[in-house]
VOGU-3710 file (C-alpha; in Angstrom, 3 decimals, decimal comma):
1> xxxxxxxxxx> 3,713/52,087/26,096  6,187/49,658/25,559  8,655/48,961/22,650  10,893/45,852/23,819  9,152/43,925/21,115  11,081/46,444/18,445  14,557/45,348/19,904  14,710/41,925/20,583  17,695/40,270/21,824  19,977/37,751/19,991
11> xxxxxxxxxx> 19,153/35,107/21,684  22,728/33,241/21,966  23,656/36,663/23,848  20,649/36,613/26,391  21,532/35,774/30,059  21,608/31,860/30,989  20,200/29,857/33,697  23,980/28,962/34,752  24,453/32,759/35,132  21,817/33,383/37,462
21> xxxxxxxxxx> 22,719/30,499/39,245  25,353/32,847/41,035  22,689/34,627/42,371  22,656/33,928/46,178  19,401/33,094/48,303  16,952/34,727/50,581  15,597/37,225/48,350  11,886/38,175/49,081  10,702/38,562/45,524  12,084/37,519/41,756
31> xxxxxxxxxx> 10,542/38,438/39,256  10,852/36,728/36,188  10,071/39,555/33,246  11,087/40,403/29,992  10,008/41,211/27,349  8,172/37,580/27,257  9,191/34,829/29,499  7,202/32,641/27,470  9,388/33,315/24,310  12,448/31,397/26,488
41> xxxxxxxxxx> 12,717/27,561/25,399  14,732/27,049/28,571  11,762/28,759/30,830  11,385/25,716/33,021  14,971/25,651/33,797  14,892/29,481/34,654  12,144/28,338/37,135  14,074/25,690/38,749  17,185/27,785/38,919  15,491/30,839/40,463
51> xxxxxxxxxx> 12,875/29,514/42,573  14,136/28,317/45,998  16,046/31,633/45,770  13,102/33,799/46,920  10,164/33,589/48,935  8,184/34,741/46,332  8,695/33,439/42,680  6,610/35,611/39,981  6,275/35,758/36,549  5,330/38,585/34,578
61> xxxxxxxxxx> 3,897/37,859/31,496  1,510/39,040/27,980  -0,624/35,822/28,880  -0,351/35,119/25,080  1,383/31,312/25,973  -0,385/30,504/29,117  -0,129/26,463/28,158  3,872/26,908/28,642  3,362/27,838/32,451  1,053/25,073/32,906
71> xxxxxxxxxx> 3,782/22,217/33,641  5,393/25,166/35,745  2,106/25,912/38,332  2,002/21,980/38,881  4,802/21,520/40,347  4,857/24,872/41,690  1,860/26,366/42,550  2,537/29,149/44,473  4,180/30,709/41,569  2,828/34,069/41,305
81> xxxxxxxxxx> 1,751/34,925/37,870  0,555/38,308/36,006  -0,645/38,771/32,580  -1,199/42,123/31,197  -4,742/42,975/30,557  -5,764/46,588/29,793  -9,915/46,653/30,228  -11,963/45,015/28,560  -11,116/43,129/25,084  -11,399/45,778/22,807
91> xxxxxxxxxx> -9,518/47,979/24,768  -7,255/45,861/25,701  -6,331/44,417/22,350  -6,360/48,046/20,612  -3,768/48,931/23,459  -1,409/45,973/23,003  -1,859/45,079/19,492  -3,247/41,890/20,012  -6,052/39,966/17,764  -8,089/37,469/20,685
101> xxxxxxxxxx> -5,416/38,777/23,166  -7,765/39,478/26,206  -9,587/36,168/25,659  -6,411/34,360/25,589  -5,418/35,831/29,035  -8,429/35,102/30,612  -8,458/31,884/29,422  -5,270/31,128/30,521  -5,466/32,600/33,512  -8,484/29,960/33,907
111> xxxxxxxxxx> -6,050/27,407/32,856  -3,921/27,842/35,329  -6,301/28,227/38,279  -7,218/24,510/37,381  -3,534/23,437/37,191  -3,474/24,396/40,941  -2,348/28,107/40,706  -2,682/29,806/43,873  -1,235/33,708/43,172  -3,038/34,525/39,658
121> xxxxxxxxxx> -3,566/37,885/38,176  -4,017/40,325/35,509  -1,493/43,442/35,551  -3,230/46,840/34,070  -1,436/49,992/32,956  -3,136/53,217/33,417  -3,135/55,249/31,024  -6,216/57,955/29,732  -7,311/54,867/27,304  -8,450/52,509/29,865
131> xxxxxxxxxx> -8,997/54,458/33,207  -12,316/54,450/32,976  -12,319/50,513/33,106  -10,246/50,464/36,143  -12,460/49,895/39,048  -14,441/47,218/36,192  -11,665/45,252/35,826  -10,852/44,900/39,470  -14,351/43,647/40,336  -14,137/41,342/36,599
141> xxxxxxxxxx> -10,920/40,029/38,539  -11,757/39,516/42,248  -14,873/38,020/40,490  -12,753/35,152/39,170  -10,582/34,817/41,895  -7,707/36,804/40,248  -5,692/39,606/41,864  -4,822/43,272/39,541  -1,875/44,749/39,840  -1,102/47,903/38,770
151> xxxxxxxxxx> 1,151/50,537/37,204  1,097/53,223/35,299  2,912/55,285/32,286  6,638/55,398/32,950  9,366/56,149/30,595  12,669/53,564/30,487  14,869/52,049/29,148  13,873/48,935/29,615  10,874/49,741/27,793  12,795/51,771/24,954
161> xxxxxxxxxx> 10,392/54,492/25,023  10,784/57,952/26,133  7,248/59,642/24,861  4,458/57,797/27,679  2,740/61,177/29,119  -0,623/61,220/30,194  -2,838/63,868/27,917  -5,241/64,418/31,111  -3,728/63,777/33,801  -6,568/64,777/36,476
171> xxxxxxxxxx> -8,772/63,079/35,221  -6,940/59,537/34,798  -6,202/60,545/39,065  -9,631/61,416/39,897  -10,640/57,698/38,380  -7,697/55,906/40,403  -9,360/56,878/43,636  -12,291/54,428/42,685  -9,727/51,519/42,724  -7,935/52,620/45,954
181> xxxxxxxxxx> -11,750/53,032/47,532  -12,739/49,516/46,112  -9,272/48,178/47,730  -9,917/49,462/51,543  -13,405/47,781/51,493  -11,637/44,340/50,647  -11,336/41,858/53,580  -7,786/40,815/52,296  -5,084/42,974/53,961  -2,412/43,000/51,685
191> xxxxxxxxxx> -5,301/45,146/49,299  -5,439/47,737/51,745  -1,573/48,119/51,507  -2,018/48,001/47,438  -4,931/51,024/48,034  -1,821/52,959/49,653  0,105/52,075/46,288  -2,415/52,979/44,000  -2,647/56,298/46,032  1,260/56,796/45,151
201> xxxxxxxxxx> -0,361/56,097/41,542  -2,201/59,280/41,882  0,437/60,916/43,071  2,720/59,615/40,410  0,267/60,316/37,069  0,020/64,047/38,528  3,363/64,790/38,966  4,466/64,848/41,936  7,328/63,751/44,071  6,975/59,942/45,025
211> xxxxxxxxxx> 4,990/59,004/48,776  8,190/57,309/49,665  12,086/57,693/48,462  13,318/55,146/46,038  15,403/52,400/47,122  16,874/51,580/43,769  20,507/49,543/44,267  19,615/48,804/47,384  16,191/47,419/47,899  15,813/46,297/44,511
221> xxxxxxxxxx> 18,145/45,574/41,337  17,003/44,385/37,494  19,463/41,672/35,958  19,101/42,610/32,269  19,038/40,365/29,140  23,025/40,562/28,664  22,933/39,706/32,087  24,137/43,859/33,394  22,977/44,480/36,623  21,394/48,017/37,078
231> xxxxxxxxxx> 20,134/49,784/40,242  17,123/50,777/38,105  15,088/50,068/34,806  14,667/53,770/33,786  18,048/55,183/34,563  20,693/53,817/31,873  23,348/55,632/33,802  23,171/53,309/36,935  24,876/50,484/36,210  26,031/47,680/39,262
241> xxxxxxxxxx> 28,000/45,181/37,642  28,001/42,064/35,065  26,844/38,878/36,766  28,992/36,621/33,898  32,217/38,504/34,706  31,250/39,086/38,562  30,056/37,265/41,377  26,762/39,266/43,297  28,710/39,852/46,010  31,475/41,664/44,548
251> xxxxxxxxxx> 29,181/43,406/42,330  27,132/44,385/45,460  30,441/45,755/47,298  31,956/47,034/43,943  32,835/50,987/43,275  30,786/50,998/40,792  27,185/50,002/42,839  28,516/52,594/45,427  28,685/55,332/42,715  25,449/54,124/41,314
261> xxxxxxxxxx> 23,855/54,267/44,202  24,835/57,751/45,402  22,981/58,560/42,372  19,894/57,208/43,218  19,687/59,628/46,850  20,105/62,720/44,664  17,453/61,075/41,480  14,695/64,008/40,721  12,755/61,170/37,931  9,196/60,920/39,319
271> xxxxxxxxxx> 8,676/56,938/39,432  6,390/54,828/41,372  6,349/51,086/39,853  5,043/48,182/41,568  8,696/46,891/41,969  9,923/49,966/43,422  6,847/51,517/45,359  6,461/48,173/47,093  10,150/47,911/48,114  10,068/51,216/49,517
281> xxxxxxxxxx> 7,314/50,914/51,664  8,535/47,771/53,476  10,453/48,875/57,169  14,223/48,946/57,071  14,057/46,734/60,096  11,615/43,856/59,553  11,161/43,837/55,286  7,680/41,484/55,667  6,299/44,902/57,538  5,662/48,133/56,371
291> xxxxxxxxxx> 6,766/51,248/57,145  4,962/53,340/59,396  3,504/56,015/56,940  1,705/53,589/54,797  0,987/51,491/57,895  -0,720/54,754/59,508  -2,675/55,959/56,435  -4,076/51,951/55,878  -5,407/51,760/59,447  -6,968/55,272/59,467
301> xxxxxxxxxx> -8,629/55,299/56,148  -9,777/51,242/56,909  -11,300/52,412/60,138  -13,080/55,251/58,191  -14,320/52,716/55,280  -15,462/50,100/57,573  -17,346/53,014/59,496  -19,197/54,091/55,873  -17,382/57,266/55,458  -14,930/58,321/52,435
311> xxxxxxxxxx> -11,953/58,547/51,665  -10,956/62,296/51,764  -8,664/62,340/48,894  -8,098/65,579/49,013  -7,059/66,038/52,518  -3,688/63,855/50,681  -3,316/65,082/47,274  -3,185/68,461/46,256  -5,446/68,308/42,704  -4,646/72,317/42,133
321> xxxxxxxxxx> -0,695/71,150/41,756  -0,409/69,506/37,996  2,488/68,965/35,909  2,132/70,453/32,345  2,200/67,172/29,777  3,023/66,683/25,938  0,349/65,291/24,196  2,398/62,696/22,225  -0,339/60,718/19,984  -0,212/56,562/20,650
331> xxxxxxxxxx> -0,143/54,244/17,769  -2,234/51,440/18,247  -0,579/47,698/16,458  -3,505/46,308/16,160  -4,299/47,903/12,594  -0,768/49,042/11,933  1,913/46,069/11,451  5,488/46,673/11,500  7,788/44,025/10,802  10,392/43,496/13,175
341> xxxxxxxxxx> 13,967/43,424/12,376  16,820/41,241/14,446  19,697/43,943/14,694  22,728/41,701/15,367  26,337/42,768/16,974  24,041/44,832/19,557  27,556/44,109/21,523  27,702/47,401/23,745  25,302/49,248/26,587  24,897/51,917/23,917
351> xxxxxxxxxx> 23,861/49,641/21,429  21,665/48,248/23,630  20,046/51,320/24,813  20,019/53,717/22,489  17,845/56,020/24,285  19,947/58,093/26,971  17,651/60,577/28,661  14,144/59,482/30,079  11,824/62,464/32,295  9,433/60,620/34,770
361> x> 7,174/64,004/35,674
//
């Protein structure tokens, strides 16, 4: 569902720790993603750099080099960390191409718990493949101590791909609601909030319009590898500014952000990531708070669960309303190998995203 790994950067051209530097303070979340994190040699001075920037530090990762965090959750435990595991290890390896790749994340994972990690988990991406291991890998996780995020099939640039469609996509919904079920019964009260997520999931894998308006440009912004600043990582047509050739606050107050984000209020793509579904249910007002339509639909369906009754899904979601979806056939990387060429003098945004139209149904 991802091909970053087919276009890597040079890495000479790939943003620098004295770039994002300029970044100011007092942002709630960076995330530190890629790509691989891991694959930087300068990781721990990324950390340093970006970390008393934010109140929350994470870093998004394939878990295939947990021993290079290591160092990194010593001194700073409260790191959060995700590595992507997609059910159980065959699945999960078929998926992602990996030979031993589950184990490793698990393992590492483990690692990391014992180097004093406090904000460990696995990230899963539903898909028809693995839905049926959804609600299993939660409970394998909360077993362990380890949190799940989750996300689903999206098409981007930043993941270079433009064919991720679901080939049923009522029955990869009907499965979520197992998950967001699982999450009201928790005693931890940021899962209830992640149940309302996982219920824009549903929303999201059938089609329809997101719970919540995005906030792209303005809640959120991705910094990419040649250091662009976009509202968005699907739309390659929203760009903010450069952070080498711009400071963040005249790229915030620039023309260009202002154009890009006029775009965003009229955007018909159908998205609902973690990044942006979380930033857009936080209140305008107080951003540690949510608004009050998630906040309203967690307390009434909590009461309900903690009372024995069900969830009535479809008092929420309208299961007769599907969007018609390609069946475009997924190559798995464990069997097949392509080798991987670096395309230099990748100087220019369309040479760095070649792919120009993306349809989030």
């Amino acid at each position: 569902m991802c091909y970053i790994w087919k276009n890597p950067t040079e890495p000479k051209l790939e943003v620098t720790a004295a770039t994002l530097s300029k970044l100011p303070g007092g942002f709630d979340n960076l995330n530190l993603s890629g790509g691989e994190p891991t694959l930087r040699r300068d990781l721990t001075e990324l950390v340093e750099v970006l970390y008393p920037k934010a109140r929350i530090m994470e870093i998004s990762s394939n878990g295939l080099h947990p021993e290079k965090l290591v160092p990194i959750i010593k001194k700073y435990p409260n790191i959060k960390v995700r590595f992507s595991l997609e059910g159980d290890e065959a699945t999960s390896n078929r998926i992602r191409g990996e030979e031993n790749g589950a184990a490793t994340k698990i393992a590492g994972l483990r690692m990391l718990q014992e180097a004093g990690g406090t904000d460990l988990g696995f990230a899963f991406v539903i898909q028809d493949e693995n839905v049926d291991q959804l609600v299993k890998t939660y409970e394998f996780a909360k077993s362990h101590g380890f949190e799940l995020a989750t996300s689903t099939l999206h098409n981007a640039w930043q993941f270079y791909k433009n064919d991720n469609y679901f080939y049923d996509r009522v029955k990869v919904a009907r499965q979520v609601e197992g998950l967001v079920s699982g999450l009201m019964k928790s005693g931890k009260v940021k899962n209830w909030f992640r149940a309302y997520l996982n219920l824009g999931l549903i929303e999201k894998i059938l089609g329809h319009p997101r719970l919540i308006p995005c906030v792209a440009g303005t809640g959120f912004a991705f910094i990419d590898p040649w250091s662009d600043v976009w509202a968005c990582n699907v739309r390659s047509d929203l760009p903010l500014g450069n952070l080498v050739r711009q400071s963040w606050d005249d790229i915030v107050a620039s023309e260009t952000a202002r154009n890009s984000i006029g775009k965003v209020r009229a955007c018909e793509q159908n998205c609902w990531m973690v990044t942006t579904a979380r930033t857009a249910m936080r209140s305008n007002l107080i951003p540690q708070a949510p608004k009050a339509g998630p906040l309203m639909w967690v307390l009434k369906n909590k009461l309900k669960v903690s009372l024995g009754r069900k969830i009535d899904f479809d008092k929420y979601i309208d299961y007769t309303d599907v969007k018609p979806t390609p069946h475009v056939a997924r190559r798995s990387y464990l069997v097949e190998h392509e080798k991987i060429k670096l395309v230099k003098g990748r100087d220019t945004t369309d040479k760095h995203y070649p792919l120009k139209v993306f349809e989030n149904t």
